[in-house]
N, C-alpha and C positions, 0 to 999 in steps of 0.2 A: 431422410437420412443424410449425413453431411458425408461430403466428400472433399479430399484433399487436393488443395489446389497448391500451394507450393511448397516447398521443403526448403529451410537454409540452417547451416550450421552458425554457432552462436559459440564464439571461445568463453567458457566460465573457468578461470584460471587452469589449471595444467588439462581439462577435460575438452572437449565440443559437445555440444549439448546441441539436438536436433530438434528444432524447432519448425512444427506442421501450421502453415493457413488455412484455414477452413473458407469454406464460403458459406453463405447463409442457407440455410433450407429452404425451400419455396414451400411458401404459405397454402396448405391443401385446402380449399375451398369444398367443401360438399357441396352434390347437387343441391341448387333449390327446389324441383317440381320433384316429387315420388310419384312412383310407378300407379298409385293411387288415382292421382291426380290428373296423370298420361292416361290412363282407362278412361275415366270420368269424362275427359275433354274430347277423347274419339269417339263415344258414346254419345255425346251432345251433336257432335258432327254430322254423325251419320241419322239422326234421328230428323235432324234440318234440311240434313241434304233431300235426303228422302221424299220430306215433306213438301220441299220448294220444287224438285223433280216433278212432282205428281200437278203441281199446279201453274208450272213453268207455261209463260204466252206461248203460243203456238205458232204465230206470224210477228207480224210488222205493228205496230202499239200506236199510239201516240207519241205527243209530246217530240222530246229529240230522237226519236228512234231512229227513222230513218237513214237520220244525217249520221248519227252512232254508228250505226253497222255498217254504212259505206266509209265511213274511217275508218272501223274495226277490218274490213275487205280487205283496201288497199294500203293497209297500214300507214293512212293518213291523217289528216290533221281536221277534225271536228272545230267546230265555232270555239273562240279563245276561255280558258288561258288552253287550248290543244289538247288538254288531257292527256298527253305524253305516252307514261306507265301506262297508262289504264289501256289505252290504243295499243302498244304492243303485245298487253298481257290479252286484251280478245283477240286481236290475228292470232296471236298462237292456238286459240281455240278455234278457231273456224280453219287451219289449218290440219291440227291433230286430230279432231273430231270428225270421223268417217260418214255421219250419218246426217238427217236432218236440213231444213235450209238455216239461211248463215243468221236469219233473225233469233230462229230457237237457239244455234249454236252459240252467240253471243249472249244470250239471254243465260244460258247453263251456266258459262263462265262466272255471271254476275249470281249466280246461286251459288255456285262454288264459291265464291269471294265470302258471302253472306255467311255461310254455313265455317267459314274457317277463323271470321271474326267471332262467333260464338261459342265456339270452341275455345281460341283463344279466352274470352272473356271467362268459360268454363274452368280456363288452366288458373285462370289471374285471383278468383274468385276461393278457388278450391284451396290453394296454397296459403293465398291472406287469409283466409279464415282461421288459418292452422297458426300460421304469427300471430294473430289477433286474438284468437285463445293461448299462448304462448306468454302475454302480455300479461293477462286480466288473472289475479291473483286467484280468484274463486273459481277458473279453469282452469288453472295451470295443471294441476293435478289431474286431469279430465285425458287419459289414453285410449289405443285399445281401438274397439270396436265401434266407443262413441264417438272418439271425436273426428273417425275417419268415415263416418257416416253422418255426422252436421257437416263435415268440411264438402264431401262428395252430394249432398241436397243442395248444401246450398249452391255451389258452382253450375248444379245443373239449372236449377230453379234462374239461376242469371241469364244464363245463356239461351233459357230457352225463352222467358220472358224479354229478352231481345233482339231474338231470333222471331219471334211470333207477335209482336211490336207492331199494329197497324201499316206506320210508317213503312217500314223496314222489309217486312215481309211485301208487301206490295211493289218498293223498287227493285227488289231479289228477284222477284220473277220477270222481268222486264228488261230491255234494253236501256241501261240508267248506270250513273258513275259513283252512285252514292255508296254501294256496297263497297265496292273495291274501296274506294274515303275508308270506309268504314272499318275493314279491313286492317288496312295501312298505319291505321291509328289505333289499333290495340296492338299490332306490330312496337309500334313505339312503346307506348306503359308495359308493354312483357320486357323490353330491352330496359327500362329505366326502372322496373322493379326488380330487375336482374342486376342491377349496379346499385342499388341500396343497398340490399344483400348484401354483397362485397363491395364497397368503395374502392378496392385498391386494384380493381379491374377494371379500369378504364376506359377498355374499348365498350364495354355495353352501354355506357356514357353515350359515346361517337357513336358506336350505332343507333341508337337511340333517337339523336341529332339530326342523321342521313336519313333516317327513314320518317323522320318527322316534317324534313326535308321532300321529300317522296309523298308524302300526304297533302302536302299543302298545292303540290302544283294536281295534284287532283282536284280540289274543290280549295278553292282560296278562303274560305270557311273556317276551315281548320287551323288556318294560323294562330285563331286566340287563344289554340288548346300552349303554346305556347306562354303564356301565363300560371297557368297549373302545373305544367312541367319545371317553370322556373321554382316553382311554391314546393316543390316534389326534392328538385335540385337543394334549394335552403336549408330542408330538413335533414339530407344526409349530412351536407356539407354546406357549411353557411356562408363561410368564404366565399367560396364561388358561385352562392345562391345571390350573395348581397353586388356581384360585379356582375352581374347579370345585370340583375333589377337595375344598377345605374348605366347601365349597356341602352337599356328599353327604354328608359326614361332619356335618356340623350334621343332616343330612335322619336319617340313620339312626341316631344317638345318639334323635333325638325320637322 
C-alpha cells in the first residue's frame, strides 16, 4: 500500500492544485520454505537425532579426541587452525548438559550438529524440487497432493542418505569437527539459495559470505566450496559473478 510522503501546492493559473509524493511500495517477498517443507526437515531431524543418540561413543575415542574435549572443557584452543566456533559451540554443551561425562557430552553436540545439517539439506532439497518441477514444462501442471509428496520423499531420502552416509554417521557419534564443517556449510547454500530467490535482498548474500566464513576456519577444506558458490553467484547475477571470478583468479596467480 503506498503511503504519502509529501504534499506541496502547485499554482495552475487562478487555482493551487495539491500535489501528493508517494514512495515506492516495498517489494513483498513470499516465503521461500512451506510449512510442508518445515515438517519434512524436523522429521528428518529428529529421526537422526535419535538414531545417532542411540549409538553415540560412550567414552574417550581415538584419534583427536582427547585433545577435542579438553579444548571443548576449558574452552581452549585444540591443535591449528583452533577450530574456534566449533570450541565454543561444545563448552556450551558440556556446560548446559546436566548429565553424562564431558566425552559423551561433546560427542551429542557433534550428533546435534549432524542431525541439523540433514535436516537442513531435507529443507534445501524439499523446496528445489518444488522450483525444479516449477521449471520443467511436463510438471508444471503437477499440484496438489503429488507434488508435495515427490518434493517431501525426496528431501527426506537426501537427508537421510547423508545422514546414514558411512563417513558421516561414524564422525556424528564421536568427538570430531567434521559434523559441525558439515553443518556450517549447508548453513551457507540455505542463505545463498535464499538470495537467488530474491536477488534484491542482499543481506542473505552477506550472510551467506559470514558463514562461509565460519565454515572454513572449521576445517580449511571447505574453502573450495567457494568456487561453487561463485558458480551459484554468476547465475543469479553475473555481474558480480564475473568480478569474483577475476577477484580469485588475481588471488591464485599470487
Amino acid at each position: 500500500m503506498k503511503k504519502p510522503r509529501t504534499t506541496q501546492g502547485v499554482k495552475s493559473g487562478a487555482k493551487t492544485v495539491s500535489v501528493t509524493a508517494v514512495s515506492p511500495a516495498p517489494i513483498l517477498v513470499p516465503p521461500l520454505f512451506r510449512k510442508r517443507d518445515w515438517f519434512c526437515s524436523l522429521f528428518t531431524f529428529l529421526a537422526i537425532w535419535c538414531v545417532y543418540f542411540l549409538t553415540l561413543a560412550p567414552e574417550v575415542t581415538l584419534e583427536d579426541a582427547g585433545e577435542l574435549i579438553t579444548g571443548s572443557v576449558y574452552a581452549g584452543i585444540p591443535h591449528p587452525p583452533g577450530y574456534p566456533v566449533w570450541t565454543l559451540y561444545s563448552w556450551l554443551w558440556t556446560v548446559l548438559i546436566p548429565v553424562g561425562n564431558m566425552a559423551w557430552r561433546v560427542a551429542l553436540a557433534q550428533a546435534n550438529a549432524a542431525a541439523v545439517a540433514c535436516a537442513l539439506i531435507t529443507l534445501i532439497v524439499s523446496r528445489g524440487s518444488s522450483l525444479l518441477m516449477e521449471g520443467i514444462e511436463e510438471l508444471k501442471a503437477m499440484t496438489g497432493r503429488w507434488e508435495s509428496a515427490i518434493c517431501m520423499v525426496s528431501g527426506f531420502v537426501a537427508g537421510m542418505l547423508i545422514g546414514f552416509n558411512g563417513f558421516l554417521w561414524s564422525q556424528s557419534v564421536i568427538v570430531e569437527v567434521y559434523a559441525f564443517g558439515v553443518a556450517s556449510l549447508m548453513v551457507v547454500l540455505l542463505c545463498l539459495m535464499r538470495w537467488i530467490y530474491a536477488p534484491q535482498q542482499w543481506r542473505y548474500l552477506f550472510y551467506a559470505m559470514f558463514f562461509h566464513g565460519i565454515s572454513f576456519t572449521n576445517h580449511q577444506t571447505l574453502i573450495v566450496a567457494a568456487m561453487g558458490i561463485e558458480v551459484a553467484i554468476a547465475a543469479a547475477n553475473f555481474r558480480m559473478g564475473r568480478s569474483l571470478f577475476l577477484a580469485n583468479t588475481i588471488v591464485y596467480f599470487a
